[in-house]
DODOKOL-262407 format. One record per residue (C-alpha): residue in three letters; x, y, z. Coordinates in steps of 0.05 Angstrom, whole numbers, padded with zeros to 5 digits, always signed. Example, Ala and Ser with C-alpha at 12.3 -4.5 7.8 and 13.67 -1.06 7.14 Angstrom:
<nodes>
ALA+00246-00090+00156 SER+00273-00021+00143 
</nodes>
This chain:
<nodes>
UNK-05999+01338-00265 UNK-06032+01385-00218 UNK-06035+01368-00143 UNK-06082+01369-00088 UNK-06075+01398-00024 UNK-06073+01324+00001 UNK-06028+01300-00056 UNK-05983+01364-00049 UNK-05972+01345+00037 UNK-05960+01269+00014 UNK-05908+01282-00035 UNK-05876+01338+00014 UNK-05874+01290+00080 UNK-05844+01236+00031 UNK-05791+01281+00009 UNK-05779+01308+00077 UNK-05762+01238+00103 UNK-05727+01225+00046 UNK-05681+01280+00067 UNK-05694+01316+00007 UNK-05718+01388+00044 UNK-05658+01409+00089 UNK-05685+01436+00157 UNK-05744+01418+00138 UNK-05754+01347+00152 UNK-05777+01350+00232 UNK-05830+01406+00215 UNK-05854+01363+00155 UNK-05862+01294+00197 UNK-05934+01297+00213 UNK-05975+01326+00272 UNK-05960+01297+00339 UNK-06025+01242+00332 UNK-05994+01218+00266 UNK-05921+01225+00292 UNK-05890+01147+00288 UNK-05834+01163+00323 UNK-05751+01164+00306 UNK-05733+01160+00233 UNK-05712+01099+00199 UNK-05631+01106+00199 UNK-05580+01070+00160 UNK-05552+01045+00225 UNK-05595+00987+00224 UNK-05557+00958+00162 UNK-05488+00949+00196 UNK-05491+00884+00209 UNK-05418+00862+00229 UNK-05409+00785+00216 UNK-05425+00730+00270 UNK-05406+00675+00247 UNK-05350+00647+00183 UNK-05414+00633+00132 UNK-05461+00693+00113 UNK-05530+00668+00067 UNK-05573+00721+00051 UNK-05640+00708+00024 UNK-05692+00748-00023 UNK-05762+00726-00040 UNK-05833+00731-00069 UNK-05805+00790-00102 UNK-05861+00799-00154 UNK-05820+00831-00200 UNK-05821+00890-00165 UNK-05764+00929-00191 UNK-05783+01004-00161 UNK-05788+01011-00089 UNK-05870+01000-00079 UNK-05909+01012-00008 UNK-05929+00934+00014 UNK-05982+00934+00076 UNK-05976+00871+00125 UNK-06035+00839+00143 UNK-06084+00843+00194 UNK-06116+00778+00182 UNK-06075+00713+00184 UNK-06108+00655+00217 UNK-06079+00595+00254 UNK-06117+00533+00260 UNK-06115+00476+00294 UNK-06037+00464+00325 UNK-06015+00525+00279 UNK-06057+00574+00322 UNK-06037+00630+00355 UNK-05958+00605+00328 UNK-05917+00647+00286 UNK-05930+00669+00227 UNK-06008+00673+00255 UNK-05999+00730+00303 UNK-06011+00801+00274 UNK-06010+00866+00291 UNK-05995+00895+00369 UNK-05983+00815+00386 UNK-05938+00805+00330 UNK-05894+00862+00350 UNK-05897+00837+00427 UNK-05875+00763+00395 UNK-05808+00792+00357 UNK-05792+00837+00418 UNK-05811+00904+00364 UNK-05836+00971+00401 UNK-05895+01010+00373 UNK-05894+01068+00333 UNK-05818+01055+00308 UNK-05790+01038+00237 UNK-05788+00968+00248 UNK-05866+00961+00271 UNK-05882+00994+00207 UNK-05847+00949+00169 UNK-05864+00879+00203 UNK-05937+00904+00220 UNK-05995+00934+00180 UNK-06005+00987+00240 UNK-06019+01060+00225 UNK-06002+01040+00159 UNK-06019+01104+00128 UNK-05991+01143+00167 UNK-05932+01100+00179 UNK-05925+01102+00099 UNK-05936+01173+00095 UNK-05874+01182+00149 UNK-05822+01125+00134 UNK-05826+01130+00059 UNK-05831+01063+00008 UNK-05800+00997+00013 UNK-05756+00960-00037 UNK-05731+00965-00109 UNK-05681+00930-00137 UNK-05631+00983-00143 UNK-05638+00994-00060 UNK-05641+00915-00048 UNK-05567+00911-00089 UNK-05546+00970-00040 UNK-05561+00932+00022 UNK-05540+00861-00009 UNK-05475+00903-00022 UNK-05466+00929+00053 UNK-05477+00858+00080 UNK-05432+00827+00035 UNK-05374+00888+00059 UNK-05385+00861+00126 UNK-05370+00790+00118 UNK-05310+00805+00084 UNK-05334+00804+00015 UNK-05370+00754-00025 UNK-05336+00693-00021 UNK-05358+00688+00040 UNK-05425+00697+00020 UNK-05481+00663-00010 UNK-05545+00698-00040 UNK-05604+00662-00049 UNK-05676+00670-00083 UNK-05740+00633-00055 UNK-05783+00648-00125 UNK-05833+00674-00148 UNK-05777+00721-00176 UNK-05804+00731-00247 UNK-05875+00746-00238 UNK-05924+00809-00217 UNK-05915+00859-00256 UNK-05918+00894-00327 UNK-05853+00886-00354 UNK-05851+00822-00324 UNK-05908+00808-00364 UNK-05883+00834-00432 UNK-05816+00804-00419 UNK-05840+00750-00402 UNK-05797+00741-00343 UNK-05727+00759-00376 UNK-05725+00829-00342 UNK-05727+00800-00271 UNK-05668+00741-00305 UNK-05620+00803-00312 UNK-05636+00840-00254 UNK-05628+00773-00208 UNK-05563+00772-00246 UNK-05543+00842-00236 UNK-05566+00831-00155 UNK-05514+00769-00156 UNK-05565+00712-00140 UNK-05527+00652-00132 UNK-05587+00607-00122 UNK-05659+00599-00128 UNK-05723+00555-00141 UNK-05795+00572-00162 UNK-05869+00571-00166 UNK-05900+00632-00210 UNK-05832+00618-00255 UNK-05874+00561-00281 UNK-05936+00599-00307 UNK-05890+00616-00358 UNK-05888+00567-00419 UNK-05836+00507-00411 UNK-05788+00531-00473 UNK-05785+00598-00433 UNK-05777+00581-00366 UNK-05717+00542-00395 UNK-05690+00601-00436 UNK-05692+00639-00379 UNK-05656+00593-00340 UNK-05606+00587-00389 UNK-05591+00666-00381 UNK-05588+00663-00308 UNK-05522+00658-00275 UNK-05529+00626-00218 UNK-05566+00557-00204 UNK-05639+00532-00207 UNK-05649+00487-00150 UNK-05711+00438-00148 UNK-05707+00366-00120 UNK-05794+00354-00119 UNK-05802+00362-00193 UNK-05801+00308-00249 UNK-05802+00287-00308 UNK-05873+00249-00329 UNK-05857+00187-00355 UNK-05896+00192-00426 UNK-05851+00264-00435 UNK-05783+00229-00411 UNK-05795+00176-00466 UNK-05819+00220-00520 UNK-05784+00256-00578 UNK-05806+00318-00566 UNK-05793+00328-00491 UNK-05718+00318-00510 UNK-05725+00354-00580 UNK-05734+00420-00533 UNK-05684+00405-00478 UNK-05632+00399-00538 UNK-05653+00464-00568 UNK-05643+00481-00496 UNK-05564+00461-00484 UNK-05586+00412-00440 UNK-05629+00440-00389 UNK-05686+00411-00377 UNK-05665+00347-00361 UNK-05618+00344-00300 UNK-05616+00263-00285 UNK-05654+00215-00333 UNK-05653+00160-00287 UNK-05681+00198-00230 UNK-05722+00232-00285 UNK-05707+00296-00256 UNK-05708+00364-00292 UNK-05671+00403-00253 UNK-05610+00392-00195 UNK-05632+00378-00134 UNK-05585+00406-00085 UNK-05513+00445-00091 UNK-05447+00448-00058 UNK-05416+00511-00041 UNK-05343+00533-00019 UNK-05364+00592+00021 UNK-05295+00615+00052 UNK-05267+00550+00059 UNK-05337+00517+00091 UNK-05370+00464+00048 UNK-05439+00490+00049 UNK-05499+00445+00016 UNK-05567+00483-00006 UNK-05631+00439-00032 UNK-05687+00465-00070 UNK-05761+00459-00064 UNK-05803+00487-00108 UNK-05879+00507-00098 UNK-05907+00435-00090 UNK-05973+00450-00112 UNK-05955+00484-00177 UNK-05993+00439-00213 UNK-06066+00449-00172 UNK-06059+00521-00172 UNK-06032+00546-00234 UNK-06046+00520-00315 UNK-06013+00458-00329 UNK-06019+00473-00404 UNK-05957+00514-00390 UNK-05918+00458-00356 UNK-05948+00395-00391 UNK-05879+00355-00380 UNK-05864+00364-00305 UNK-05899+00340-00241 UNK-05892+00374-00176 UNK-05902+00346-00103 UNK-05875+00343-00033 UNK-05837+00287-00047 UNK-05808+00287+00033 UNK-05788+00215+00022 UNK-05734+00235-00027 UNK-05717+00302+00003 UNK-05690+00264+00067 UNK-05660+00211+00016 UNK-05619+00269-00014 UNK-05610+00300+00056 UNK-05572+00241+00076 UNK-05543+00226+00009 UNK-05510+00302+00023 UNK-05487+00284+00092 UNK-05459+00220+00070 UNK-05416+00245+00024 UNK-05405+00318+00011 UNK-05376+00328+00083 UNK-05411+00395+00084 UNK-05417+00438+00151 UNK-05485+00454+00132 UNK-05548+00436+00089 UNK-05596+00489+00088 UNK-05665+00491+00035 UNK-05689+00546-00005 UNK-05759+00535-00006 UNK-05820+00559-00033 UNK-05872+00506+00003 UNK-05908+00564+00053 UNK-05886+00565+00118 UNK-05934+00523+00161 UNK-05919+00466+00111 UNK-05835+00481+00112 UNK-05848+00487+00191 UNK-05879+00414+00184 UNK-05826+00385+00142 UNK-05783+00411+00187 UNK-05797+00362+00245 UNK-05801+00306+00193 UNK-05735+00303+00160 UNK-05673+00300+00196 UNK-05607+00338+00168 UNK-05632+00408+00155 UNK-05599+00457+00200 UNK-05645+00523+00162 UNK-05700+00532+00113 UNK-05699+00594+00080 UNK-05780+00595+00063 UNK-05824+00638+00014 UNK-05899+00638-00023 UNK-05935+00657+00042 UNK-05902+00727+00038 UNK-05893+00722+00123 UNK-05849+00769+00144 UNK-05821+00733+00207 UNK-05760+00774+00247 UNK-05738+00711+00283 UNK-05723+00645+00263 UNK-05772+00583+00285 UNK-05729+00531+00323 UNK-05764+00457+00303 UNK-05750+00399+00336 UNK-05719+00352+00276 UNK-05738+00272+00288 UNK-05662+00264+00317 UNK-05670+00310+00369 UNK-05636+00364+00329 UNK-05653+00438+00304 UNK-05677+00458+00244 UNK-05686+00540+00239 UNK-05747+00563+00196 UNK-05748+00633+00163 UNK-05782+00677+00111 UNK-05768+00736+00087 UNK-05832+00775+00063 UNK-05843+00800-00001 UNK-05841+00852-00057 UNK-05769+00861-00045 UNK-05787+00891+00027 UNK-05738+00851+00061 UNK-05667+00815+00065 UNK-05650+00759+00107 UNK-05588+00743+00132 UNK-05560+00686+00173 UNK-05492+00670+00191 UNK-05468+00610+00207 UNK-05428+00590+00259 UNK-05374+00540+00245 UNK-05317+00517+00279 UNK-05268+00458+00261 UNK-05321+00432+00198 UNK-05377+00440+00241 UNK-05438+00483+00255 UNK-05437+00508+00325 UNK-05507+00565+00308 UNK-05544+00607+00277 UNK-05548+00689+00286 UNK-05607+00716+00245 UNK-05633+00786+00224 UNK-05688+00812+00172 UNK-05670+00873+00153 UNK-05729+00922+00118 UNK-05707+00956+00050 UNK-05717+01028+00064 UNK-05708+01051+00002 UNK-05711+01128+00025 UNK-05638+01103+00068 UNK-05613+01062+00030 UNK-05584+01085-00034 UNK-05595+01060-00106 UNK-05547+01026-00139 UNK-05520+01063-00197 UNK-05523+00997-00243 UNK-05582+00963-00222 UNK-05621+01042-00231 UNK-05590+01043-00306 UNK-05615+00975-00317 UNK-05685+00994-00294 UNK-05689+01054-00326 UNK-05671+01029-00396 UNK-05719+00977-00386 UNK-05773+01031-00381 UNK-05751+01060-00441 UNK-05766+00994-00481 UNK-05829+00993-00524 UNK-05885+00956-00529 UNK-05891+00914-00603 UNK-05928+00858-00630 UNK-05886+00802-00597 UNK-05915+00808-00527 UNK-05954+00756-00509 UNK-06015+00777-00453 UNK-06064+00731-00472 UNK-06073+00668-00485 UNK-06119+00675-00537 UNK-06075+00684-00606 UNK-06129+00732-00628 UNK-06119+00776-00575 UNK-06046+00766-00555 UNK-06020+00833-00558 UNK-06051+00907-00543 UNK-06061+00940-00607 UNK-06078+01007-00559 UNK-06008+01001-00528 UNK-05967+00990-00593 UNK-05918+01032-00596 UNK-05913+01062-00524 UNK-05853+01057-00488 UNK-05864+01007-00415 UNK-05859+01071-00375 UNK-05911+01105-00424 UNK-05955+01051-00417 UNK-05950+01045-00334 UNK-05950+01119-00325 UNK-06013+01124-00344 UNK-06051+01161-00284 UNK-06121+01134-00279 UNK-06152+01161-00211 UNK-06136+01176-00143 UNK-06145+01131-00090 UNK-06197+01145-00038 UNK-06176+01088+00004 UNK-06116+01056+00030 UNK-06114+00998-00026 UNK-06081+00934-00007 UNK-06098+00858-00014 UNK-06052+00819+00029 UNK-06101+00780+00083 UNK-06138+00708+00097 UNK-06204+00753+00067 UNK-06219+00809+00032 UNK-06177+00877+00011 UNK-06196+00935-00011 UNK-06164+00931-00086 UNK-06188+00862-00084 UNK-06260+00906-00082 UNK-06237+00952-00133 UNK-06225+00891-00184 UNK-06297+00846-00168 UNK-06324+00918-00165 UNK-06297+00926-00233 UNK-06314+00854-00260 UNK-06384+00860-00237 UNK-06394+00926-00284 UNK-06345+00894-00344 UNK-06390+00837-00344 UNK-06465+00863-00315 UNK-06462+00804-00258 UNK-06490+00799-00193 UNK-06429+00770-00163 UNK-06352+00776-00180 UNK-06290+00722-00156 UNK-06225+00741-00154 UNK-06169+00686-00136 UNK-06147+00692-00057 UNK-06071+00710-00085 UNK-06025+00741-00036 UNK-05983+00790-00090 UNK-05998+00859-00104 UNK-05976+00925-00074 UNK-06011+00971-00034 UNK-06038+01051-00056 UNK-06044+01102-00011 UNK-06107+01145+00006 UNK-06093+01211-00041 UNK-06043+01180-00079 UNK-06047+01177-00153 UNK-06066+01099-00182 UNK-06023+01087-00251 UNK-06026+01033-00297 UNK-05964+01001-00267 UNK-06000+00988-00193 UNK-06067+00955-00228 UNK-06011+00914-00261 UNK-05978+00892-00204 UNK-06051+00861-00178 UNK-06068+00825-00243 UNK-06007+00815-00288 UNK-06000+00745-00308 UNK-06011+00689-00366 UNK-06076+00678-00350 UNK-06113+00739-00337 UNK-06172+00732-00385 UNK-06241+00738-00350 UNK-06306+00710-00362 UNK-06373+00708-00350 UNK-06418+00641-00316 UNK-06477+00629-00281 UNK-06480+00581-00214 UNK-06532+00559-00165 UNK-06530+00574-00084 UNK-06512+00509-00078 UNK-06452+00508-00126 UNK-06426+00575-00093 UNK-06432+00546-00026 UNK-06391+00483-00050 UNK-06331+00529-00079 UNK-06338+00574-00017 UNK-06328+00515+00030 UNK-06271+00478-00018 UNK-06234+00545-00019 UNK-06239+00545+00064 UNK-06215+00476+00069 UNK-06154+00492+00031 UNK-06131+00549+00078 UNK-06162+00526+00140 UNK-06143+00447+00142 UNK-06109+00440+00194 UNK-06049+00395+00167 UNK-06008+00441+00127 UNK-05990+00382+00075 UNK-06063+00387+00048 UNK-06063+00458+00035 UNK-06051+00491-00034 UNK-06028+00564-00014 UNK-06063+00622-00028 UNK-06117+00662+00012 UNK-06195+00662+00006 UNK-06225+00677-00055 UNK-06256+00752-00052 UNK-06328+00761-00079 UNK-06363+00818-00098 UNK-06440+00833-00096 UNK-06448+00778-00040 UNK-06435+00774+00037 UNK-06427+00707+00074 UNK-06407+00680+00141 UNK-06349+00635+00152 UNK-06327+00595+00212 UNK-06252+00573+00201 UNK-06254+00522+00266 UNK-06308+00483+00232 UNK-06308+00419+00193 UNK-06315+00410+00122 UNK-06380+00440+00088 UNK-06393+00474+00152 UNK-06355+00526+00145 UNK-06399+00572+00101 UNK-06467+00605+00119 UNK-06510+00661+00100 UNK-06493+00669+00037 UNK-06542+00742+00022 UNK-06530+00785-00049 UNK-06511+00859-00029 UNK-06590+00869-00019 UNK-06604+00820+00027 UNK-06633+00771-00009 UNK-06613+00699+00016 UNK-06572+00655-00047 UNK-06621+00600-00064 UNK-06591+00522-00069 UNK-06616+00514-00133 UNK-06627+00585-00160 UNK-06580+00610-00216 UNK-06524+00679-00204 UNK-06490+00709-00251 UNK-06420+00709-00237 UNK-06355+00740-00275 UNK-06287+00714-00252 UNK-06215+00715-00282 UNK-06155+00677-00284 UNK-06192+00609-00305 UNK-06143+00549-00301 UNK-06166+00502-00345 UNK-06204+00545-00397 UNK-06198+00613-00427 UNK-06245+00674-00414 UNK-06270+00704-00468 UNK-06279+00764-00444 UNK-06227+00824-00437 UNK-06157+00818-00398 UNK-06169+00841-00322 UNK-06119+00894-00321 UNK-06146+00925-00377 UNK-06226+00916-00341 UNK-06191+00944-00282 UNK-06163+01006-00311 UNK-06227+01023-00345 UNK-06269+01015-00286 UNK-06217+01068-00254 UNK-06222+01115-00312 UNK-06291+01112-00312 UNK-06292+01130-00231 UNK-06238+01179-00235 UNK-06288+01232-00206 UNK-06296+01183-00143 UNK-06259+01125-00125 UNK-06288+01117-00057 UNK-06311+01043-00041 UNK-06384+01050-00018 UNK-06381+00984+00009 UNK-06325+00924+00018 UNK-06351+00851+00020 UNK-06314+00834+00083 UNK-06345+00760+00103 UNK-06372+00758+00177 UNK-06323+00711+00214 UNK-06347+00657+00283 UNK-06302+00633+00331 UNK-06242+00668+00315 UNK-06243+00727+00364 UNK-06198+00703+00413 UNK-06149+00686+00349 UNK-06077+00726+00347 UNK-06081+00719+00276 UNK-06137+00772+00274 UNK-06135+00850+00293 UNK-06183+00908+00285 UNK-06221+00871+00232 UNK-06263+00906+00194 UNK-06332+00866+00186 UNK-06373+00828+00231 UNK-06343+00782+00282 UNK-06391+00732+00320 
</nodes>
């Protein structure tokens, strides 16, 4: 591959801070108005113990194997008693609220300021072999790992290509090979049922999950129990609470009884096919998570119950004042990288503390525990950013990934859900790293996703859908996964991959009126903007292509969305018909090609100029005083 001059510095100032060029590295870090400041050390991993307990906590990996560069957002809205409250404060304010200087390591990591830049100097984030590394050093410093606990919030198995073609397996041995002692789900699930319980099977540690069950036609059917035999069992926890899966855990963690509960993604179900999980129901279910809670405290005489959950943080913040006998939640789907724990107010008068620990495998939280005579006396927590230029790969876990590379693509993969078109003739034969090495074009703009509205490769994929299909408007689904690209840095295969791997990805083609788009548009807002966090699904606004609209988060139901104008102007029409193409249907199944392989074409097809000419950012009202915004990039009213 030949360089550009642009390509050539990038791949020089990485190496320099890398420590790869000896005496080089100052003269390499950038001129003095890109300069970030000091170097990210490997001081800020020595982490002596505080406390007899240490947990440490992963999640919203995304399959992420290979360290990956992950922007933070800009936009991240709080409404109603959520706003201006972490984890809605971005940016300058966000680094004021965690006590973080500017222009330092850290403010790159937690923040998406001078992200290029800040990439370009501090190097990628994450990687499996790096995250082992650091899990490894933490462990060392509690005295070793019995006096440790390592836990997984989900979405462990999901978001990439050999995810994908593995379906999930790849990310069961690495978890493994990590030393995961616990975790629950959400994307897990979007996996069929007999999988997600092979998996399971070949994990090592526990799957925790006390808000899913059993549907009662499944729990008295034949073949509901048929597979859980096939399956040694799993499947099928407690038939007379019909529960699939434990609940909760004990663990001796030197000498301290400490209890962990699980909750799952409890909207599973609304957001993701339920063709794939026919037999199971998900839900809140608070009512029996404070039945358990006190079930634990009644008679496990623990020092501790903590939750790994995947609920989002506003709602595990919620839940949080509402049950009494959690002393942490260790939280994940909303990817918030929060450097300090939320104290809430439990109904008792007590404290529970609320964390999460990003995604992609950017971070690693740990919290010791403080306990004296049987009881916990506090909490001392710290997210720590992978830097995977300091921290160095684990021999083992590198091995593992590099095999996996090596592995090549045949005719059992399953990509589609169509039978017809379950497997890529075109990539029979390749080996994974073959396949996801493939270098398509070179990125004219920053690429990322992660926001409340629209990213730039969320423009390069409706861009892309709107030429695969000949529409005049594109959706894509509001999801927060998917790494970032840098400006002059090559796109492969494997980054368009980790922004539309999954089950599902077959797109389509429809028609709606203006008055039908203006119905989803407002639906869409009233998940992410209603203001009690129980009634929200997840995810982030849907990004459009081709048409430009106004939204007002502060207002009430169907009055939210306004001005709804094609990329020409022209007003949308109540009852006039668009063409629309889409993806990721959950109900039906597109007919038309799989998006990562529309993507890639589109890219190949713009090699010669990937430069977004425009990006569909809405016009937002009555959010400019809003912490949760900064430096946004369309029209503010």
């Amino acid at each position: 591959m030949s360089l550009n001059r642009r390509e050539f510095l990038h791949v020089m100032s990485l190496a320099a801070a890398a420590g790869m060029l000896p005496g080089t590295a100052k003269a390499m870090s950038g001129s003095p108005a890109k300069k970030m400041g000091s170097a990210a050390t490997a001081e800020m991993y020595n982490l002596p113990m505080k406390g007899k307990v240490r947990l440490l906590h992963i999640t919203d990996t995304h399959a992420q194997l290979k360290p990956i560069y992950f922007r933070e957002p800009n936009v991240n809205l709080g409404t109603g008693p959520a706003f201006g409250k972490l984890p809605h404060v971005v940016g300058t304010k966000l680094l004021k609220e965690i006590g973080v200087a500017e222009n330092t390591p850290l403010a790159h990591a937690f923040s998406y300021i001078n992200f290029q830049d800040a990439s370009e100097q501090y190097g990628k984030v994450g990687g499996f072999a790096h995250v082992k590394t650091l899990l490894d050093k933490l462990r060392e410093a509690a005295g070793g790992q019995d006096n440790t606990l390592t836990m997984d919030g989900g979405d462990l198995w999901h978001g990439s290509g050999t995810a994908l073609w593995t379906r999930g397996q790849d990310m069961v041995e690495a978890s493994n090979l990590l030393g995961v002692d616990i975790m629950t789900g959400h994307w897990e699930f979007t996996y069929k049922e007999e999988e997600v319980l092979t998996n399971l099977n070949k994990f090592k540690g526990e799957f925790l999950a006390q808000n899913i069950r059993v549907k009662e036609d499944s729990l008295f059917g034949d073949a509901y129990r048929e597979m859980v035999g096939q399956q040694n069992g799993m499947g099928l926890y407690d038939e007379e609470s019909a529960r699939p899966f434990k609940p909760y855990t004990v663990k001796i963690v030197n000498g301290e009884r400490v209890a962990v509960v699980g909750q799952a993604f409890p909207r599973t179900a609304n957001a993701n096919p339920q063709s794939n999980f026919p037999d199971w129901s998900f839900g809140l279910r608070e009512d029996d998570l404070q039945d358990t809670v006190n079930h634990i405290r009644e008679n496990e005489k623990v020092a501790a119950v903590v939750m790994i959950s995947h609920n989002g943080m506003d709602v595990d913040i919620k839940m949080a004042s509402r049950v009494d006998g959690i002393d942490a939640v260790f939280g994940g789907h909303t990817h918030d990288g929060i450097a300090k724990t939320i104290p809430v107010k439990t109904p008792n008068g007590g404290v529970c503390h609320v964390t999460n620990a990003g995604s992609n495998g950017k971070f690693v939280g740990c919290m010791d525990l403080d306990i004296v005579n049987g009881k916990l006396k506090g909490v001392n927590y710290t997210l720590l950013p992978v830097f995977s230029n300091v921290l160095a790969a684990d021999a083992t876990v590198q091995t593992f990934i590099d095999h996996l590379y090596t592995k090549k693509y045949d005719e059992n993969i399953i990509e589609s859900r169509d039978p017809s078109r379950a497997y890529s003739k075109e990539r029979l034969g390749k080996t994974y790293g073959e396949i996801l090495g493939e270098e398509l074009a070179v990125a004219e703009d920053t690429l990322y996703r992660r926001g409340n509205f629209m990213g730039t490769w969320d423009q390069i994929i409706v861009n892309a859908l709107r030429e695969e299909h000949d529409t005049q408007i594109a959706m894509s689904a509001g999801v927060r996964w998917g790494t970032s690209v840098l400006a002059g840095e090559m796109i492969t295969m494997e980054r368009v991959m980790d922004e539309t791997s999954m089950t599902y990805g077959e797109t389509y083609k429809s028609e709606v009126t203006g008055a039908q788009m203006k119905d989803i548009l407002e639906g869409i807002c009233e998940n992410l903007f209603q203001k009690d966090p129980y009634l929200q699904s997840g995810g982030d606004m849907v990004r459009l292509g081709g048409m430009d609209y106004t939204c007002e988060p502060n207002a009430s139901l169907g009055n939210r969305i306004s001005e709804m104008r094609l990329d020409d102007g022209t007003p949308l029409e109540a009852n006039k018909k668009y063409s629309v193409a889409g993806w990721a249907q959950v109900e039906a199944v597109g007919s038309g090609r799989l998006m990562w392989d529309v993507a890639a074409d589109y890219l190949r097809n713009h090699k010669s100029s990937t430069k977004l000419k425009k990006v569909n950012h809405p016009k937002l009202k009555g959010v400019k005083d809003n912490p949760g915004i900064e430096n946004y990039p369309g029209q503010m009213a």
